[in-house]
N, C-alpha and C positions, 0 to 999 in steps of 0.2 A: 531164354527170356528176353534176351536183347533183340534178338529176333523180329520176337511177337510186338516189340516195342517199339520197334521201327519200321516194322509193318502196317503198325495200328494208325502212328502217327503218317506215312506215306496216304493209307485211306484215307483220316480224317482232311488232309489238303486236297485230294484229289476229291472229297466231296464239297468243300470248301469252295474251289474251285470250277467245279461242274455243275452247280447247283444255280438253278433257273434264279436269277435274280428279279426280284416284284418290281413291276412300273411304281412309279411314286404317284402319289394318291394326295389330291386336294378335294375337302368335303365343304359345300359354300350350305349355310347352315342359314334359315331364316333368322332376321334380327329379334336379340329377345328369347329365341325359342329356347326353353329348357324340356327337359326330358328323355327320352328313351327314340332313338335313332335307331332304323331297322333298315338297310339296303336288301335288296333283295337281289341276286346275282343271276348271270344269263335267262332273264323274261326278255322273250322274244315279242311284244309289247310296249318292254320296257322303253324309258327313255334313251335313246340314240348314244350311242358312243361320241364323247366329244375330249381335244385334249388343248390343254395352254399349254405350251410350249412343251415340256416333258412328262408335265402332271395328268392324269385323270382326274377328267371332273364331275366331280358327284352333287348336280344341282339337288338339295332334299326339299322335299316337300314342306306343308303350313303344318302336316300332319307328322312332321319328320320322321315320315316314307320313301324309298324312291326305289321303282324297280327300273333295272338297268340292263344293255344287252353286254354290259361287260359281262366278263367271266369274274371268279372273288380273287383276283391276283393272289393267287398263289406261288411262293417263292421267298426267296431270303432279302429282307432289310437292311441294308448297311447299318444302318441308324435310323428307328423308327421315327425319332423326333424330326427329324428331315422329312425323312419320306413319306410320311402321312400328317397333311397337315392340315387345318381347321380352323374355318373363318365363318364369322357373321357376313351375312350380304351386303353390308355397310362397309367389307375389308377389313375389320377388326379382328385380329387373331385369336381363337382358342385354345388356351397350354392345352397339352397333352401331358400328362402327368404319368410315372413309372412307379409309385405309392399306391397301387391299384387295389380294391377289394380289402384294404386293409379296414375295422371295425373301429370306432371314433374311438373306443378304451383302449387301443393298442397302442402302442410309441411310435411315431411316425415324427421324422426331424423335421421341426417346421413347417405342418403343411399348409398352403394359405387356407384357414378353411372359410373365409366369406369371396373367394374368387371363382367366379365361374369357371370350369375346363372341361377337359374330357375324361372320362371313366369308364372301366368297364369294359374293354374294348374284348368283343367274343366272336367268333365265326363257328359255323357248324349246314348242319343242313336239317331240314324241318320234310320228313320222308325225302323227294327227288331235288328238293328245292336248295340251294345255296344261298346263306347271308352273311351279313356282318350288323354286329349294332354295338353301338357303346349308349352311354349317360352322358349328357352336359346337365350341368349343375354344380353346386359347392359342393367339397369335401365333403361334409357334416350332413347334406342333402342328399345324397347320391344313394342311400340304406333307405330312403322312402319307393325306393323301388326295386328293391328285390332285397332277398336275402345274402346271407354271406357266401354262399355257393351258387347262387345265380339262378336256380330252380325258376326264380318269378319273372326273371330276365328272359329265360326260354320258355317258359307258357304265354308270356305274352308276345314276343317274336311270333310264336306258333300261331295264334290267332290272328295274327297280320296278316301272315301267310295264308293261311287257310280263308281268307277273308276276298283272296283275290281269285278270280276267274282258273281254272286249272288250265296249263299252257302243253 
């Protein structure tokens, strides 16, 4: 058993360790804009690879849309709150919040609910296609668009998707 125990744990660092670490990610969001944010990953199309200093940057659209020839950085986050981070185009920051998907009747310590931030944050792929999208909006707002499993979150991704040119 000791063994298996120091076996297991040698694995878990040597994946720890070896595991692709994700570029950091800055998403410049038009001013104002609330709703459902859909990136859309490797559109060869898409908007051009660009970086500030060590960040990706994800200029979104009025439609907040934006297909990209990045790839969906796939890999491990040190700390997501760092590394993915989110501004109005005026430079004004958007939390990013880790109270996610929780229902306004649940217990959630304090959460600002008249602040606008981010929600939601989901990735998957819609048939060949790769995305990411979350919510900006308030806590209390955020259930205007989708359900508590996110069903409405991904039929509507899917018609963005399918909305575009097949690449």
């Amino acid at each position: 058993m000791k063994i298996f125990i120091n076996l297991m744990s040698i694995l878990f660092f040597l994946n720890h360790c070896c595991a692709k670490k994700a570029e950091l990610e800055k998403y410049i969001i038009p001013n104002k804009y609330i709703g459902i944010i859909v990136l859309v990953c490797d559109y060869s199309e898409g908007q051009s690879k660009k970086y500030e200093g060590m960040y990706r940057i994800y200029n979104i659209d009025t439609l907040g849309v934006l297909l990209t020839k990045f790839d969906c950085n796939h890999g491990v986050f040190d700390d997501t709150r760092k590394e993915m981070t989110f501004y109005y185009s005026n430079g004004k920051q958007i939390p990013y919040r880790f109270f996610l998907n929780k229902k306004p009747s649940e217990k959630v310590k304090d959460p600002p609910h008249n602040e606008i931030q981010v929600y939601s944050f989901i990735y998957g792929t819609v048939g060949k296609t790769q995305f990411k999208s979350f919510i900006i909006d308030t806590f209390d707002n955020q259930y205007k668009y989708l359900d508590h499993n996110k069903n409405e979150q991904m039929e509507y991704v899917s018609k963005v998707i399918k909305s575009f040119p097949v690449r």
